[in-house]
N, C-alpha and C positions, 0 to 999 in steps of 0.2 A: 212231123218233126222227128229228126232221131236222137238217140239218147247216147251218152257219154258210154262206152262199154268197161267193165272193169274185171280180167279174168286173173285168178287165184288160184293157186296149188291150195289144198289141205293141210296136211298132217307139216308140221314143223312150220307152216306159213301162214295161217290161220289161225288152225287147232293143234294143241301141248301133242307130243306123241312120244314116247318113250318116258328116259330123263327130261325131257328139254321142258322146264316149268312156264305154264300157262301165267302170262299178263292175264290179273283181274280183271281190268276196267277194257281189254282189250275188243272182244265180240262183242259189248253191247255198243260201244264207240264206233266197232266197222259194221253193227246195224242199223245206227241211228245216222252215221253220215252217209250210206248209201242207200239211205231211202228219202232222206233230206235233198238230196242231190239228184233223184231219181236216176241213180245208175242200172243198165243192166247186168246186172252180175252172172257171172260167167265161172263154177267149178271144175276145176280140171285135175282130175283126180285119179291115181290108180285101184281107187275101191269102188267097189261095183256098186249098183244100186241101195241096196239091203245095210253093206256097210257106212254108205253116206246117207239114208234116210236114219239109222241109226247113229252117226255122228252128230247132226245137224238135232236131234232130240235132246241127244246128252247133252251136247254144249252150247245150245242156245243160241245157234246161228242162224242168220235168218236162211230159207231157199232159198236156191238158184231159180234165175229165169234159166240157163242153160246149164244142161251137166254134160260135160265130155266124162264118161266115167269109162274104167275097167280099162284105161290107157296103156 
């Protein structure tokens, strides 16, 4: 059976970057409804490995099944 696919940019689509202030309730809501729904989730990111394993610690997002990284 295949799975719903759901791919995301990072930084200002996700996760706060710069000025742009972080929704509180927002990463625990897009980890709890995409693993509820069992989507694969898909990062597409222009930071490299190092910088989205270190993203993804700091702000509590769940892993990608895929990273398109260093785009």
């Amino acid at each position: 059976m295949s799975r719903p696919i759901l791919a995301t940019d990072l930084d200002r689509t996700l996760l706060p970057n710069g000025h742009w202030p972080a929704d509180p309730q927002a990463i625990e809501l897009f980890n709890e409804l995409t693993r509820a729904h069992e989507l694969l989730v898909v990062y597409v990111t222009g930071r490299n490995l190092a910088l989205t394993e270190q993203a993804i610690e700091y702000y509590g997002v769940r892993h990608p099944d895929v990273l398109c990284g260093d785009v």
